[in-house]
N, C-alpha and C positions, 0 to 999 in steps of 0.2 A: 684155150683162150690165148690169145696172141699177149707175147710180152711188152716192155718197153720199147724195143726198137721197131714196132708197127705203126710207127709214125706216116708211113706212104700207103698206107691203107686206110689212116683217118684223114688225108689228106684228098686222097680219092672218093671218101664217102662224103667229104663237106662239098667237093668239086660236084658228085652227082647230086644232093643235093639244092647246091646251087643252079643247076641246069633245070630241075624241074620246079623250082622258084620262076623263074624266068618263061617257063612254059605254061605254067601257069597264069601268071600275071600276063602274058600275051594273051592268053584266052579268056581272059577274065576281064580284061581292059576292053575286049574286042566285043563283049559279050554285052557290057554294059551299055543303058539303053541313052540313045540319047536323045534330049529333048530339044535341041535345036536353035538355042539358046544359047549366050553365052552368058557363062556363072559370073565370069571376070576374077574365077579363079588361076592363082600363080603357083609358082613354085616357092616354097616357102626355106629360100637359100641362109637366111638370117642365122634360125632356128637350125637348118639342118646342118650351117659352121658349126653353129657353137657344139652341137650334140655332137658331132666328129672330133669337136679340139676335145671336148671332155672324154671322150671314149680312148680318145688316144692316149692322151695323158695318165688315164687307167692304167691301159693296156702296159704304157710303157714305166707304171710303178712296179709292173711284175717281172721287168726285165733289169732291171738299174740294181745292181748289189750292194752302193752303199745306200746305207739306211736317211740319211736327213734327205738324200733326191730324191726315192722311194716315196718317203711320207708327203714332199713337197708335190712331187707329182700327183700320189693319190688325194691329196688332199684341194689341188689345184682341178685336177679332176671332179671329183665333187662338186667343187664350187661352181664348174663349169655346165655342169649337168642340171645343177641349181637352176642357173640362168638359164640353160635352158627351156625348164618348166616354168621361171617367169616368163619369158618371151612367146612360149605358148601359151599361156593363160591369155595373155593379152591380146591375143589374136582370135581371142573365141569369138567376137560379134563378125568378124570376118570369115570367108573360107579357105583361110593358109595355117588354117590349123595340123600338127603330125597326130597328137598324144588327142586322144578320144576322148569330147566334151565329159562332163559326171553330172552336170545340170540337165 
């Protein structure tokens, strides 16, 4: 089993990966049928800020050593993730939805 310094080998396994993420959704985009139509679906940039600002804000509660930025982060994070799932709810009678209808 590889130690702690196997950092460049988890680095390489999220890199491949991500490469066949990518191979996939080509094929899978490419596959899907189309009806000829336009849906007057968008890209749903609103939503996918805010879910970026919160993820980040996480991300970087795990990095920051002192503890009140920590919690502020993690906790602005949250809040941001919140809004997020408001701002997708409210998108449900539309097609700019991310997070998968439950009705």
């Amino acid at each position: 089993m590889p130690g702690p310094g196997f950092w460049r080998g988890a680095f390489w396994l999220f890199a491949l990966q991500g490469l066949a993420f990518i191979i996939a959704s080509v094929a899978l985009i490419d596959a899907a049928p189309s009806s000829g139509q336009d849906t007057g679906s968008r890209t749903p940039l609103r939503q996918l800020a805010v879910l970026t600002a919160g993820i980040a804000a996480m991300a970087a509660a795990g990095l920051v050593t002192d503890l009140v930025w920590s919690a502020l982060l993690g906790l602005s994070g949250l809040l941001l993730i919140g809004l997020f799932l408001i701002l997708d709810g409210r998108a449900l009678r539309g097609s700019c939805r991310i997070a998968p209808a439950t009705r």
